[in-house]
C-alpha positions as a printed NumPy array, in Angstrom:
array([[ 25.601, -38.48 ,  -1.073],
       [ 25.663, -35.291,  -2.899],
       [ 22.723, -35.864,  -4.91 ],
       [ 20.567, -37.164,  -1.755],
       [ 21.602, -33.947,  -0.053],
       [ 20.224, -31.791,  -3.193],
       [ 16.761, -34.396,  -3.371],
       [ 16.243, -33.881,   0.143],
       [ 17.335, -29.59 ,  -0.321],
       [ 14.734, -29.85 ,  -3.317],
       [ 11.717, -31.886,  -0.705],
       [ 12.51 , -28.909,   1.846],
       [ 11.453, -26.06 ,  -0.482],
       [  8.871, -27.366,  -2.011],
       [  7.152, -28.095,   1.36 ],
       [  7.881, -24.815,   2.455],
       [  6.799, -22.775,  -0.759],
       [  4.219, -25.31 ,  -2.152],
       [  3.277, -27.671,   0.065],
       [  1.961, -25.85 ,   3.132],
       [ -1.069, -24.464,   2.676],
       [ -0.306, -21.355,   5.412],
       [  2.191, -19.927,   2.484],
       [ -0.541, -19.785,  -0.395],
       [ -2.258, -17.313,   0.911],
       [  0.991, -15.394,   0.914],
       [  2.171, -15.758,  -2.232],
       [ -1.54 , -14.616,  -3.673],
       [ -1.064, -11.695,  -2.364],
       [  2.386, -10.657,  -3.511],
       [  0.934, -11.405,  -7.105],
       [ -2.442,  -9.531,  -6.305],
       [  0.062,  -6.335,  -5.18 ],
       [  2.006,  -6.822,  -8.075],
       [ -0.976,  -6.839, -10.546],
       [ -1.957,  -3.449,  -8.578],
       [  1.003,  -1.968,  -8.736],
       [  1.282,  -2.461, -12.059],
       [ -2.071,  -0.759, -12.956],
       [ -1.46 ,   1.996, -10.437],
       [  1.8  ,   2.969, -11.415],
       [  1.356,   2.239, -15.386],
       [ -1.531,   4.288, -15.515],
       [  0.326,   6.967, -13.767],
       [  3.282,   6.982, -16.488],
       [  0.64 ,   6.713, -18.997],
       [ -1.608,   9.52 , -18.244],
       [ -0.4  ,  12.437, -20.118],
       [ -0.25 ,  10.018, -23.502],
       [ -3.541,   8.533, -22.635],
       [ -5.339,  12.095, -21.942],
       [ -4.179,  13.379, -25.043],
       [ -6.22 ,  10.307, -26.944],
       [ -9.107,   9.977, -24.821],
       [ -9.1  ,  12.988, -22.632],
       [ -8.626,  14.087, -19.01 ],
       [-11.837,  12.801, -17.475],
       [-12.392,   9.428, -19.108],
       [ -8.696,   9.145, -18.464],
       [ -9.741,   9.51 , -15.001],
       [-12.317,   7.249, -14.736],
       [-11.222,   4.642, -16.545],
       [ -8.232,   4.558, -14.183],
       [-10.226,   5.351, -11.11 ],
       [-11.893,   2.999, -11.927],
       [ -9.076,   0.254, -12.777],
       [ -7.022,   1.22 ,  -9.69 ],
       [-10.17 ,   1.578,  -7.217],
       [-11.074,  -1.907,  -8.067],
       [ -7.804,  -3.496,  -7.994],
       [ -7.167,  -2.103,  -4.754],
       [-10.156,  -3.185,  -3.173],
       [ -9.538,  -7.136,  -4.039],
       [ -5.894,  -6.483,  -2.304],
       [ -7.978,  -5.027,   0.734],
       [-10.415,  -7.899,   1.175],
       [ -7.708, -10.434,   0.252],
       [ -5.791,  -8.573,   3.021],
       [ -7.993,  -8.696,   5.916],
       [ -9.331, -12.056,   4.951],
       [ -5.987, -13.561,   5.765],
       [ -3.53 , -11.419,   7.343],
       [ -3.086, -13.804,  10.336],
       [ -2.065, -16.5  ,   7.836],
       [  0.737, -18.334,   7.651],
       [  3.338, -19.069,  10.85 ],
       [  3.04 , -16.339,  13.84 ],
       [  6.638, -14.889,  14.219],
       [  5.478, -13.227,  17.303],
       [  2.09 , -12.049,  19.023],
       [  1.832,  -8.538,  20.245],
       [ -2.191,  -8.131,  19.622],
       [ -3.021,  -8.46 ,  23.466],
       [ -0.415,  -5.902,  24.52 ],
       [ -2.28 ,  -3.214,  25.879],
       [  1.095,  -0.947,  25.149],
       [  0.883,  -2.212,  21.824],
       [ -2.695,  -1.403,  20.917],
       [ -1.765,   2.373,  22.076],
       [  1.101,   2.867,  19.31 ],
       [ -0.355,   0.927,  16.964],
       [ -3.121,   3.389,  16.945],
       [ -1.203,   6.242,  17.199],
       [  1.071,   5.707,  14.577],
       [ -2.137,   4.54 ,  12.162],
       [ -3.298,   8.3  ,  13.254],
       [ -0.179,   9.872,  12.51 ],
       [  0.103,   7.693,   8.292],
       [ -2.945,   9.261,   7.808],
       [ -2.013,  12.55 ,   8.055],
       [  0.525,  11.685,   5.36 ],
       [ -1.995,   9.11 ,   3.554],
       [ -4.448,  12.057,   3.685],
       [ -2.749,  15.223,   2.752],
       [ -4.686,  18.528,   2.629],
       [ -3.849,  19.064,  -1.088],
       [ -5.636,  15.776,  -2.271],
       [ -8.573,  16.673,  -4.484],
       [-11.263,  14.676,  -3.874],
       [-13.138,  15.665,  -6.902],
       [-11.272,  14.726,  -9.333],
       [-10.981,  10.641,  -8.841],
       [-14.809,  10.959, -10.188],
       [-13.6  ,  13.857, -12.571],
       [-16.484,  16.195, -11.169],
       [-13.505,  18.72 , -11.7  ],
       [-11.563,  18.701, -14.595],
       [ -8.454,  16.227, -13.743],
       [ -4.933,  17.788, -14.263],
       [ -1.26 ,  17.432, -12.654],
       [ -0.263,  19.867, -10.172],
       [  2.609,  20.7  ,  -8.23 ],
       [  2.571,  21.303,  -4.571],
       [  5.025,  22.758,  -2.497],
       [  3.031,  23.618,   0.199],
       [  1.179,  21.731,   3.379],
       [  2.734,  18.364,   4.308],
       [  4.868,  18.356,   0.961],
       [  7.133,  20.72 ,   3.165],
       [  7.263,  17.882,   5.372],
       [  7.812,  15.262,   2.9  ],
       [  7.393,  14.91 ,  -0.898],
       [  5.805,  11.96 ,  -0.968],
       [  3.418,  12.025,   1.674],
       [  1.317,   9.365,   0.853],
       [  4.73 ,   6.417,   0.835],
       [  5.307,   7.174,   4.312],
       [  2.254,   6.795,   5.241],
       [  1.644,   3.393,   4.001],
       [  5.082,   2.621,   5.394],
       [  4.606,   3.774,   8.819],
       [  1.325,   2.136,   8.843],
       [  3.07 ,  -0.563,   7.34 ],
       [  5.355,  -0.778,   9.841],
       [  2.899,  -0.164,  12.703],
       [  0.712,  -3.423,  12.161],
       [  3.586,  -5.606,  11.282],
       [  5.065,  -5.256,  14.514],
       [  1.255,  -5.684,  15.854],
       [  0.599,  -8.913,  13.953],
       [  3.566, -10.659,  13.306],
       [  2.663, -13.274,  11.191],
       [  4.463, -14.245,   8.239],
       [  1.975, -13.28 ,   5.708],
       [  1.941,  -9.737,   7.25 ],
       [  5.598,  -9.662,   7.3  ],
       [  5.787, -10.304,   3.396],
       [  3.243,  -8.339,   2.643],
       [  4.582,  -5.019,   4.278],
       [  7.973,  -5.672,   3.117],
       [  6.212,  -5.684,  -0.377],
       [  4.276,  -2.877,   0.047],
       [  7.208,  -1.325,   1.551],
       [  9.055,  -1.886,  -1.757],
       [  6.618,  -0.804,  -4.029],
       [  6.378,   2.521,  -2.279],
       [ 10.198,   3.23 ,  -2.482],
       [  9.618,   2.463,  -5.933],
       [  6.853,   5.003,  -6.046],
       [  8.988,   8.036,  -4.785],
       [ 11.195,   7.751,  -7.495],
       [  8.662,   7.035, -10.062],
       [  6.79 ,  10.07 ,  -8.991],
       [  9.608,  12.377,  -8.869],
       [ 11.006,  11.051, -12.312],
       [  7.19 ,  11.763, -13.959],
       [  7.133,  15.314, -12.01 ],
       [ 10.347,  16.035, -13.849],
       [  9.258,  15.077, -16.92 ],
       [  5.8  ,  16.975, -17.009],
       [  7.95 ,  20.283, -14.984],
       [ 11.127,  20.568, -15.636],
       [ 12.631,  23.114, -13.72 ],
       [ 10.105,  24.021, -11.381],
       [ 10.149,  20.403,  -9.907],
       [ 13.748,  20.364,  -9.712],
       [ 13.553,  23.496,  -7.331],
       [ 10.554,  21.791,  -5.789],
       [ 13.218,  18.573,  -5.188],
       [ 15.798,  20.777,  -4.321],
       [ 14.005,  22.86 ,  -1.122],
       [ 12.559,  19.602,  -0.012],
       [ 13.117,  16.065,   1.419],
       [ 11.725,  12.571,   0.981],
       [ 12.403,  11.932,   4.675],
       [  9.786,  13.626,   6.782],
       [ 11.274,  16.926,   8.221],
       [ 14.93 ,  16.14 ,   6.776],
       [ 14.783,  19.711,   4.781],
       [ 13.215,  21.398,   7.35 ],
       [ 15.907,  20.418,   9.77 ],
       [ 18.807,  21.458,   6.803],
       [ 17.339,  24.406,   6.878],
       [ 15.962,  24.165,   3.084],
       [ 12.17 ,  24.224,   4.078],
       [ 10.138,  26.268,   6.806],
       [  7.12 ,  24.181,   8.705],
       [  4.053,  26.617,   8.515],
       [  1.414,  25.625,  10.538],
       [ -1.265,  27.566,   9.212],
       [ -1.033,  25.85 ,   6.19 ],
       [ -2.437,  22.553,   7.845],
       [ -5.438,  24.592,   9.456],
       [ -7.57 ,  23.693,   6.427],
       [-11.157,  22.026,   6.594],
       [ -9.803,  19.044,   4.563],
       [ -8.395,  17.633,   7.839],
       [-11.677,  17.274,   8.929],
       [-11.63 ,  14.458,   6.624],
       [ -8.814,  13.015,   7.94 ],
       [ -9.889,  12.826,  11.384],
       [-12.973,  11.621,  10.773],
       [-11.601,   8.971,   8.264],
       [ -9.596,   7.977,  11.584],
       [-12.618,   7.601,  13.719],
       [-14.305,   5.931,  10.649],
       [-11.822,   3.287,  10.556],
       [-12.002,   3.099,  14.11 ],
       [-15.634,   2.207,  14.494],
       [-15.132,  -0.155,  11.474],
       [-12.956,  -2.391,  13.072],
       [-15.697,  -4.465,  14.392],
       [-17.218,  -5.272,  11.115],
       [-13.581,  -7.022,  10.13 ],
       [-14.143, -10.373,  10.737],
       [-17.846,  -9.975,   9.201],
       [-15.805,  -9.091,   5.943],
       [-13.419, -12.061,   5.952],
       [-16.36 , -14.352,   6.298],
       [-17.902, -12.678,   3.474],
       [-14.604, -12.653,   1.196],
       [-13.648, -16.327,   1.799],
       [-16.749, -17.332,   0.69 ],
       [-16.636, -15.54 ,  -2.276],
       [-16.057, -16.982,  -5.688],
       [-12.844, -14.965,  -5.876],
       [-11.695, -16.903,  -3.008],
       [-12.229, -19.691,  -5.199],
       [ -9.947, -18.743,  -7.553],
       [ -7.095, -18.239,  -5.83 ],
       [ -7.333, -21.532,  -4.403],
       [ -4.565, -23.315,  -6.219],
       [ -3.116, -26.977,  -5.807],
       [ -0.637, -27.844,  -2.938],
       [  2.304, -30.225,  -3.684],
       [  2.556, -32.851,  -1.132],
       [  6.149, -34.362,  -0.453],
       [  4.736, -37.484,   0.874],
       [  2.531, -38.475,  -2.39 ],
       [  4.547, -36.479,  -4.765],
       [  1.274, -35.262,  -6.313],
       [ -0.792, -31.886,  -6.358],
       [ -3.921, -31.496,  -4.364],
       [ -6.523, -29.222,  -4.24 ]])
């Protein structure tokens, strides 16, 4: 009896991990974040090694160009099938819905988008090099650019609800938590004792020092024509909505798509199928 129970235990996952075709799309995209997140953050924690061998600005490009490209398959993967998999709950025709999820998509970019990010250097126009800010939204947070993935994260979750959004949030969520402490343990590495004052006068949690009473909120320091950008990334992303579905079209019938169409085990036959 005990053995039937495990056979039957053993039939149950494998239809629910391999078998259904809804969950494929899910797991390709944990292993597509995972690949990312390895270039993103190895490259990070290889930079000052690889700059002194190669230097700065081919550095630069060649992980621009690495990260930039990885990112942009986990996009198009992304909105190609982010309704995939088994609808936990439906929230898209909520008028009260679309109003929050918009505003809290405004308010991560603030954070994605902060005014000290230097454009010119991803094409190394301007010479690439580490900096520490302590200024701007870093007196709001220290790692602005986490929670704003997680709060848009967490915005289009609730929106969606299906299963492969769900996993993929919770991964990206994960990653990013990683992140922060990557970043701060690389920051202490390359300053020392300036960072650790930097740590020390400031929070991870948005607003957590300034409500300690270890950081000041200046205003004026957010009055800066870089959040120009930001806004009109906003509208930007905005008007693209539209073009969406024209993009998922596109990216299932790429040969990528192809790809990551592996074989489904069916209970039933006991075999593989494409």
């Amino acid at each position: 009896m005990a053995w039937q129970n495990l056979s039957l235990l053993r039939i149950v996952l494998l239809d629910l991990f391999l078998s259904i075709d809804i969950h494929r799309s899910t797991v390709n995209m944990l292993v597509l974040l995972l690949i990312f997140a390895t270039i993103h953050s190895g490259g990070a924690a290889l930079r000052s090694k690889a700059e002194a061998r190669i230097g700065p600005r081919m550095w630069r490009l060649l992980f621009a160009t690495l990260s930039v490209s990885s990112a942009s398959i986990v996009i198009g993967y992304f909105l190609a099938h982010y309704h995939d998999g088994v609808c936990l709950w439906n929230l898209q025709e909520s008028p009260i819905s679309i109003v929050i999820t918009w505003i809290v998509t405004a308010i991560s970019f603030v954070f994605l988008y902060p005014a000290t990010y230097n454009l010119l250097e991803i094409p190394a126009i301007l010479m690439p090099r580490i900096r520490l800010y302590g200024n701007g939204i870093i007196r709001v947070t220290r790692h602005p650019q986490a929670i704003g993935q997680i709060l848009w994260c967490l915005a289009h979750m609730i929106w969606i609800g299906s299963s492969f959004m769900l996993f993929t949030c919770i991964a990206l969520v994960g990653y990013h938590i990683f992140a922060t402490w990557h970043g701060d343990r690389r920051l202490m590495r390359d300053f020392g004792n300036a960072f650790a004052i930097l740590k020390a006068n400031t929070s991870i949690i948005p607003f957590l020092a300034v409500f300690e009473g270890r950081q000041q909120f200046v205003f004026e320091e957010f009055l800066r024509p870089a959040q120009l950008g930001i806004i009109t990334t906003i509208g930007l992303f905005w008007w693209s909505h539209r073009f969406i579905n024209t993009g998922s079209i596109a990216f299932l019938g790429s040969r990528f798509e192809g790809l990551l169409t592996w074989p489904v085990y069916s209970s039933t036959t006991s075999t593989f199928a494409g």
